[in-house]
C-alpha positions in Angstrom: -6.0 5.4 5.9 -8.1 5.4 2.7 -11.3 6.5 1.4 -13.8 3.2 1.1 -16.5 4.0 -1.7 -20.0 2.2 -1.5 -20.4 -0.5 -2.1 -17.7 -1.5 0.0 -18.5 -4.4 2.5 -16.8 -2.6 5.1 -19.7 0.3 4.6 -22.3 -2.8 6.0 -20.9 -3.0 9.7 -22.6 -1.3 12.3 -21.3 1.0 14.7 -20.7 0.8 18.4 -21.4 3.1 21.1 -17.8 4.9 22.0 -16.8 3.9 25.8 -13.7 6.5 26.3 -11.9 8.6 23.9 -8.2 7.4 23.7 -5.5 8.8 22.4 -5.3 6.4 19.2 -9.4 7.0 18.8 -7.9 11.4 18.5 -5.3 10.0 16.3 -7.9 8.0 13.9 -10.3 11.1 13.8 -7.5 13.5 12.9 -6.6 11.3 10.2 -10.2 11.3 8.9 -10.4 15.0 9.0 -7.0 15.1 6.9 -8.5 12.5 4.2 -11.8 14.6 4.0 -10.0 18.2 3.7 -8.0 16.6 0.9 -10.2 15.0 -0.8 
């Protein structure tokens, strides 16, 4: 996983609603905590 800076297209999409947490969705989130702790 990397950091996207603005003005990356990937910054435009919007969201959807979360249905169920699954295991790779923990996985993503842990990963995103990592990148911001390091960063």
């Amino acid at each position: 996983m990397q950091i996207v800076h603005y003005p990356h297209p990937s910054l435009r999409w919007k969201s959807q609603p979360i249905q169920s947490i699954s295991g790779s969705l923990r996985r993503v989130v842990r990963e995103m905590f990592e990148l911001m702790y390091e960063a």
